[in-house]
Every structure is written in C-alpha cells, then in structure tokens.
C-alpha positions as CSV (number, residue, x, y, z in Angstrom):
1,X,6.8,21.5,8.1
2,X,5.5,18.2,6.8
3,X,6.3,17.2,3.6
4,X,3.6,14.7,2.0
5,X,4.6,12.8,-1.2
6,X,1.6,11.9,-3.0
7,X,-1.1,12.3,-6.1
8,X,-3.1,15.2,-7.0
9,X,-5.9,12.1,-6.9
10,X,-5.2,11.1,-3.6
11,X,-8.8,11.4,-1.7
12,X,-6.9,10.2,1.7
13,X,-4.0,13.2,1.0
14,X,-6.3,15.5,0.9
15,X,-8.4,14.9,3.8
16,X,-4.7,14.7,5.5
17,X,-4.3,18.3,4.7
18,X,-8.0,19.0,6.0
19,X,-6.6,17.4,8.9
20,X,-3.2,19.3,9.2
21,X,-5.4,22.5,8.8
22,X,-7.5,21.8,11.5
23,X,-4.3,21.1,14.1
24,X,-2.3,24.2,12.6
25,X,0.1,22.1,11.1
26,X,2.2,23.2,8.4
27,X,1.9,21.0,5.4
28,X,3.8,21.1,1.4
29,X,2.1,18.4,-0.6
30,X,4.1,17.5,-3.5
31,X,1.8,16.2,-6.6
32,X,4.1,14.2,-8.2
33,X,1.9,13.8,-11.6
34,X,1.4,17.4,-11.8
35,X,5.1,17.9,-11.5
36,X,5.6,20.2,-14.3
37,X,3.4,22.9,-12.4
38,X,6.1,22.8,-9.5
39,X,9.8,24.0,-9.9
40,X,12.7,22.4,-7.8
41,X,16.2,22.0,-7.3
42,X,18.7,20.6,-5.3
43,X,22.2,21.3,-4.5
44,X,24.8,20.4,-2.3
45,X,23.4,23.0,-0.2
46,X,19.9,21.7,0.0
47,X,16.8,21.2,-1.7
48,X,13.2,24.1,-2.5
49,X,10.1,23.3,-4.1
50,X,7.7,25.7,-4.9
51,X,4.5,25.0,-5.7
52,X,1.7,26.1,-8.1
53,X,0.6,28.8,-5.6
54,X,4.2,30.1,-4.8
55,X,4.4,28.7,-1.5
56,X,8.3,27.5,-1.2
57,X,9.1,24.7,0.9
58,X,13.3,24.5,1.4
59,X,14.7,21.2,3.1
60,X,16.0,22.7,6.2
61,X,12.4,23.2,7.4
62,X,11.0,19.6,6.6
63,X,10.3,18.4,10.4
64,X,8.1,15.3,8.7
65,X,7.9,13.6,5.6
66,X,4.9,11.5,4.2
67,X,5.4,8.8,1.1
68,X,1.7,8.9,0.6
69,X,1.2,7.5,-2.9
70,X,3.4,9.7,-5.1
71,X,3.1,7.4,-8.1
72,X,2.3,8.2,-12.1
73,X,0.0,5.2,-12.2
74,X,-2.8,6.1,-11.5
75,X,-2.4,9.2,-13.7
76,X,-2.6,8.2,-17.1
77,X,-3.1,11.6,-18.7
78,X,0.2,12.9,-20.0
79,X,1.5,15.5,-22.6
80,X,4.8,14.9,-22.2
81,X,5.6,13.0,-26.1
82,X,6.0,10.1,-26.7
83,X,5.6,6.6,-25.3
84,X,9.4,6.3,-25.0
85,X,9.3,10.2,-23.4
86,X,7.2,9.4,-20.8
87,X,8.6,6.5,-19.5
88,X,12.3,7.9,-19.4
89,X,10.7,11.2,-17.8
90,X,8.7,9.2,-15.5
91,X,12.0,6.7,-14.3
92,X,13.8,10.4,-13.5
93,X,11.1,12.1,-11.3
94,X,10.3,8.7,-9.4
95,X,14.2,8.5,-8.9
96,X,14.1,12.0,-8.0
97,X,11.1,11.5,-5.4
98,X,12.8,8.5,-3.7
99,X,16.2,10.7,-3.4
100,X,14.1,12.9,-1.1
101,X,12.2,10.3,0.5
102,X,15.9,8.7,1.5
103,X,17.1,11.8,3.0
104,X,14.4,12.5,4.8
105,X,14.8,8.3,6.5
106,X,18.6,9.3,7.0
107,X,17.6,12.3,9.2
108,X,15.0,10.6,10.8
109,X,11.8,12.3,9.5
110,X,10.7,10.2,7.2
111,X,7.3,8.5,9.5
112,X,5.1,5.4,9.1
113,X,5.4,4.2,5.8
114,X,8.1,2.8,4.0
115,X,8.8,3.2,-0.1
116,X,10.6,0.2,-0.7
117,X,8.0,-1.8,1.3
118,X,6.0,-3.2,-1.5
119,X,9.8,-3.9,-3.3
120,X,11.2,-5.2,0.2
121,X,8.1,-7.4,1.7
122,X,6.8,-9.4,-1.6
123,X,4.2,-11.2,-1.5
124,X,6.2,-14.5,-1.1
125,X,7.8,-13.2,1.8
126,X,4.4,-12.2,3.3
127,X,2.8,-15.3,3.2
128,X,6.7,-17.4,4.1
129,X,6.3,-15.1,7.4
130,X,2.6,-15.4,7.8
131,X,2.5,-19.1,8.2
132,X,4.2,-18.6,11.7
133,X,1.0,-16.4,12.9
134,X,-1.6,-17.0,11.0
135,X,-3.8,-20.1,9.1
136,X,-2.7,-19.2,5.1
137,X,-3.7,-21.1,2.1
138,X,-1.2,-23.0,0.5
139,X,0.5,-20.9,-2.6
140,X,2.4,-21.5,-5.6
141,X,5.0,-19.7,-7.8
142,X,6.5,-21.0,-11.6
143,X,6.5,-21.3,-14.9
144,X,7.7,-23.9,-17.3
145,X,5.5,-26.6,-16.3
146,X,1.5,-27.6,-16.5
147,X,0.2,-27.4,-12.9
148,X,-1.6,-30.2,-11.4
149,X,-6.0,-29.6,-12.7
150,X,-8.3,-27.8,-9.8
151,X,-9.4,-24.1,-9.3
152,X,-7.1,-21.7,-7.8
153,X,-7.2,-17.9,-7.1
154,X,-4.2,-16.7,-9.5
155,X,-2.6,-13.3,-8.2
156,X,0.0,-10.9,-9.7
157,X,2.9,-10.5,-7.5
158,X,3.6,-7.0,-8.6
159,X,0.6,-4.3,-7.5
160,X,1.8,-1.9,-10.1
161,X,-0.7,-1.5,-13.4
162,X,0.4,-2.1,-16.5
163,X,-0.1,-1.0,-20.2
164,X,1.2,2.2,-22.4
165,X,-1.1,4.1,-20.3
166,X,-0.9,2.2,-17.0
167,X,-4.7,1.6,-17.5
168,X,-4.8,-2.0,-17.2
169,X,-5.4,-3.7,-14.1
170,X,-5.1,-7.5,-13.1
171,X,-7.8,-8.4,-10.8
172,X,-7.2,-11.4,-8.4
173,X,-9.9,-14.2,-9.8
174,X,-10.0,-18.1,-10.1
175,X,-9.0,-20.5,-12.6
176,X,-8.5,-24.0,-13.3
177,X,-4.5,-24.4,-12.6
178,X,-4.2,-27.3,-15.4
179,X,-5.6,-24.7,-18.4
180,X,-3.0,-22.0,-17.2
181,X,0.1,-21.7,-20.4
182,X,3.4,-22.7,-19.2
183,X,4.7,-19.6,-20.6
184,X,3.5,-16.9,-18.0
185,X,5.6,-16.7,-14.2
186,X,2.1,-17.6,-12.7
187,X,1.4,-17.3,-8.8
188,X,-1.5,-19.9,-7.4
189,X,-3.0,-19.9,-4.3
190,X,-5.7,-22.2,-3.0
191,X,-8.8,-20.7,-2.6
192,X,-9.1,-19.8,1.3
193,X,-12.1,-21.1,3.5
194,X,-14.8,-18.7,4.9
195,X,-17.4,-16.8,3.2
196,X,-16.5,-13.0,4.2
197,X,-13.7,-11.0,3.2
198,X,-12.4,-8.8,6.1
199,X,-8.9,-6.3,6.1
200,X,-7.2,-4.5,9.1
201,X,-5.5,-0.9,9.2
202,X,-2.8,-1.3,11.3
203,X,-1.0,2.0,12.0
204,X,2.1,1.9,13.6
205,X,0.7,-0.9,16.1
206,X,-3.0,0.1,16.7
207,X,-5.5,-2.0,14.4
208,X,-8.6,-1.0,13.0
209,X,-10.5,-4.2,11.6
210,X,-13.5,-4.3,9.6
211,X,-15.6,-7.3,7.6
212,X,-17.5,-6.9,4.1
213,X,-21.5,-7.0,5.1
214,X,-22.0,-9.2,1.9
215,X,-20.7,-12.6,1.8
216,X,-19.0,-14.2,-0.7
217,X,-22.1,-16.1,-2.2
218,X,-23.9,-13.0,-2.1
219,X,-21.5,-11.5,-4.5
220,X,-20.8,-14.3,-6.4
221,X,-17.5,-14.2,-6.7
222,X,-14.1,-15.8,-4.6
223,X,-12.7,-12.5,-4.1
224,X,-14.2,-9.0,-3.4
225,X,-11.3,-7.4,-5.1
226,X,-12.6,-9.0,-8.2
227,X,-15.6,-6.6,-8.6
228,X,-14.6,-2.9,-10.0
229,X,-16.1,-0.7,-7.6
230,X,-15.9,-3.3,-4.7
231,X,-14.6,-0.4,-2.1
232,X,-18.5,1.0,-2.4
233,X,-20.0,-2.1,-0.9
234,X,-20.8,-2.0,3.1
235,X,-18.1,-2.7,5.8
236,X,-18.7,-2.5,8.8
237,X,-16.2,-2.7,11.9
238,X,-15.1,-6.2,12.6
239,X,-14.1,-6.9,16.6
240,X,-11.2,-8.8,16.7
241,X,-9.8,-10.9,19.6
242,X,-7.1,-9.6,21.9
243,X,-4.9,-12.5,20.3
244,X,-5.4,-11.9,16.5
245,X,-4.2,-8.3,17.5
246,X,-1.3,-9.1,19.5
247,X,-0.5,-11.9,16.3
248,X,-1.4,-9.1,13.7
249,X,1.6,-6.6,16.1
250,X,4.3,-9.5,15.8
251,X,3.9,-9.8,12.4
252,X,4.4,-6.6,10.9
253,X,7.1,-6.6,14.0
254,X,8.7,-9.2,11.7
255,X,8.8,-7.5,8.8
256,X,9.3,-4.4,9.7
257,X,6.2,-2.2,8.7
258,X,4.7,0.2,10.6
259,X,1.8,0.5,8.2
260,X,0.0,-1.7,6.5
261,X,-3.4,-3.1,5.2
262,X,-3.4,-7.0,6.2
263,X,-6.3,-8.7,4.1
264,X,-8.1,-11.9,5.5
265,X,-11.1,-14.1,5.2
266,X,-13.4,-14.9,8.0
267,X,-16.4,-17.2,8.4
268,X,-15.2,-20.5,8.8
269,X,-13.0,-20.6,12.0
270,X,-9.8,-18.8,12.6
271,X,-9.3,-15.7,10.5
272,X,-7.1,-16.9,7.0
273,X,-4.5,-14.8,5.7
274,X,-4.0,-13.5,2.3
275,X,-1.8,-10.3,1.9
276,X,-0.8,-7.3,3.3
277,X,0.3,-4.1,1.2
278,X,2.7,-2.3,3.1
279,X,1.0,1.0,1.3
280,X,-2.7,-0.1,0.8
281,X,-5.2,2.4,0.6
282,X,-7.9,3.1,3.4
283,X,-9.7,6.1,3.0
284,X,-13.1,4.0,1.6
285,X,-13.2,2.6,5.5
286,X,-12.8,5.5,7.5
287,X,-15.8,7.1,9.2
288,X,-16.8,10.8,8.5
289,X,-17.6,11.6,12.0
290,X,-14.0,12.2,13.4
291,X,-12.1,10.6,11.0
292,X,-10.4,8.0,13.0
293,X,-8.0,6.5,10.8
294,X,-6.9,9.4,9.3
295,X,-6.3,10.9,12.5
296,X,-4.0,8.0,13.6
297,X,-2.0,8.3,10.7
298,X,-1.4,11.9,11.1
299,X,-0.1,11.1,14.8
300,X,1.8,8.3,13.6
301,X,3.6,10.8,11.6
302,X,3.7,13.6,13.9
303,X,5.3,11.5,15.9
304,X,9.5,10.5,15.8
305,X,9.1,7.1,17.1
306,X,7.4,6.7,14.3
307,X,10.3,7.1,11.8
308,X,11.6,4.3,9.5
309,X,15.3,3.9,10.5
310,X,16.4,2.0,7.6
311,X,16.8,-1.2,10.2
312,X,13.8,-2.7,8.6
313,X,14.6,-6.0,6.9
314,X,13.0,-9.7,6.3
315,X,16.0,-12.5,5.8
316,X,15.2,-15.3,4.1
317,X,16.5,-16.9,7.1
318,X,13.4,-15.0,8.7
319,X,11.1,-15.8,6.2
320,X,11.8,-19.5,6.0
C-alpha cells in the first residue's frame, strides 16, 4: 500500500490517486489539515490510521510512502482556538507526520522526495554548489550594514508563508540595495541576464524542461514569480541540450535530491541559475493527455531504487 502525505488541496495528489486507480494500486492519502476527521495511533507495536471513510491503513502494509506536501500552510481555515492553540497543535501533528515519514526512510520505503530537503539544501547551499555547474548571479546575505546603491532581486530564504493565518506571502521582486533598513537579515541577488524565465522537473534523474512563452518585457516585471496567478500563463516545453541535462543530473547528484524543480533564465546565452526547491510544485506544467510528469513520479515511487537512504548530505566542504 502507498502511503501519500499530503493536503486535502493538493491538485497534483489527487491526480496521483487518479493515477494509482488507474494501475490498481493501493493508495491511503493522509490530509494532514483535515487531521481531526482521521483517528491514529501508534504503539510500540505499530502504527493505523483510519480515515474519514473507514478505510484503515496499519504500518505493516505500507510498501511506499509519499511526503507530498503535508503542510498546514496553505490551509489557513482552523477551528482549533486560539492563535497560541493552533500553533502548539500544528508543531505536534507536523512532529507527528515527520515521525512516520522517518520510519518509513529507515525501512527503505520512503521514495523520491525528501522532508528535510528544503531545511537540508538552503538556498545558500544551492547556489554555493550551483556555481560549479551552472552560470549564477552573484548573491548576498546580511544585516547590520547599508548595502552598496543599485537594483537587486531580494529573496526570502525560507519558502514557508508567514502571518497568524499563514496568509502572507513574500514575492521575489527588485529593489534598490542602498534603500533596504539594516535591520532585516536581507538576501540580494543580482538581477540575472536573459529575458525568459524557464524551470526543469527533474524526477529521480529524467528532466522535463519547459520556458515561459511571454518574456520578461512582456510582463513587465524581473521575475514571473512576482505576478499572483503567474502559473496560468503559457509554457511550453523547452529542449535542452544533452549537456545542460547531464550538468542538471550532477547537480542534484551533489546534493542529494532525487526531486526537484531547478528554476533558470534563458535568452541571453547559457542558461542562468536561480533555485531549485527540493519539493516545488509541478502539476500547472503537466500535459492532460497522459500525464507525463505525474506518471514519472508515481514510477519513481513505485520504484525502491528510488528510496531516500538517509546518505543524503551537502558539506560545507562540498558546498564551498
């Protein structure tokens, strides 16, 4: 039986489902933000969850485990008391949810994506590693100090959302460095050359690429993330050179990811790094007729060579 770890808003979990239905897979999907609908326990004999229909799911038939999103933050609806309830609540069931997700790694059956990656592979050490494969704009990280005048993108180096209600989100967007308060742990990045904003899906080594059909100055911005709504513009596949795979391969070799989205620009030369989020969403780029990407990552996870051994690990020796 697969377990998959993830969001009752999850669009990509439930066409994974869809998916496992169509193979005659056996899947459990654990919601995590509709939690109080389930019931589980665990003792030293084992783990069961049950879910709203009744279906029971105990831990000696797990054969495959997803950690698809199963986060709270995109689920801002809660009845749970107050402020100060919810986030002790919340701090338990995500401790609870990575206690299953690290027995299913020590048994092997935890496949293709790894919780701690966005915790283990920061941004800093992404782009530290990146410069050995890849062109990547030269970055900044500080507070305490007025940084020299010019525009710069400024990016958060945590992915999470914040506010009471985890409704706030801090888009990626320029500024001049030299108005920025030296009171805020700011992160700079020169603003990359090339005028289309392309990403790759790579899926425990095979890469899917595709480029934005509007350019930058068609959008008017520095960054298509900027723009709410962005993931309805047009992409369309982008062909990338035998090389550019084989260097995209190495480096998520290097830091040990089997899965990951790998953002670039394009347009002006060699492809220019920017990030890659070891859990990035990807459902926006797949294609209706067959599904491909989905369909890889349900192999990926079918598959045991595919499991995250624990082995996975960027030095700073590594990372220069």
């Amino acid at each position: 039986m697969l377990l998959l770890l993830s969001n009752s808003i999850d669009g990509s979990a439930d066409l994974l489902v869809a998916l496992c239905a169509e193979r005659a897979v056996p899947v459990f999907r654990f919601n995590i933000d509709l939690w109080t609908r389930y019931r589980f326990a665990w003792t030293a004999e084992g783990f069961a969850f049950h879910d709203p229909s009744g279906r029971m799911l105990r831990s000696e038939e797990i054969t495959a485990c997803l950690w698809r999103r199963p986060s709270l933050a995109d689920t801002p609806a809660w009845e749970g008391g107050s402020p100060a309830d919810r986030t002790a609540t919340e701090a338990e069931l995500h401790c609870i949810v990575r206690e299953v997700g690290e027995w299913a790694r020590a048994r092997g059956l935890l496949r293709l994506i790894e919780p701690s990656g966005p915790r283990r592979v920061g941004r800093l050490a992404q782009m530290r590693v990146a410069r050995e494969f890849f062109p990547v704009p030269d970055w900044a990280v500080g507070w305490g100090l007025r940084w020299p005048p010019g525009r710069r993108m400024v990016k958060r180096l945590t992915t999470e959302a914040v506010g009471v209600d985890r409704d706030l989100q801090i888009y990626v967007q320029s500024v001049e460095a030299d108005r920025l308060s030296p009171d805020w742990p700011w992160l700079l990045q020169d603003i990359a050359p090339g005028d289309r904003d392309a990403t790759v899906v790579h899926i425990d080594g095979r890469c899917f690429g595709f480029a934005m059909e509007a350019t930058r100055g068609d959008l008017g911005v520095e960054d298509w993330r900027i723009r709410n709504g962005a993931h309805f513009d047009g992409w369309r596949p982008w062909p990338m050179s035998d090389d550019l795979i084989d260097r995209i391969r190495r480096y998520m070799g290097r830091l040990g990811l089997r899965f990951g989205r790998l953002d670039f620009i394009a347009g002006a030369g060699e492809p220019v790094f920017l990030e890659v989020n070891p859990n990035g969403q990807f459902g926006w780029l797949d294609d209706a007729d067959g599904w491909p990407l989905h369909n890889a990552v349900l192999d990926a996870v079918l598959d045991p060579g595919s499991a995250i051994d624990g082995r996975e690990a960027v030095s700073e020796t590594d990372a220069g």
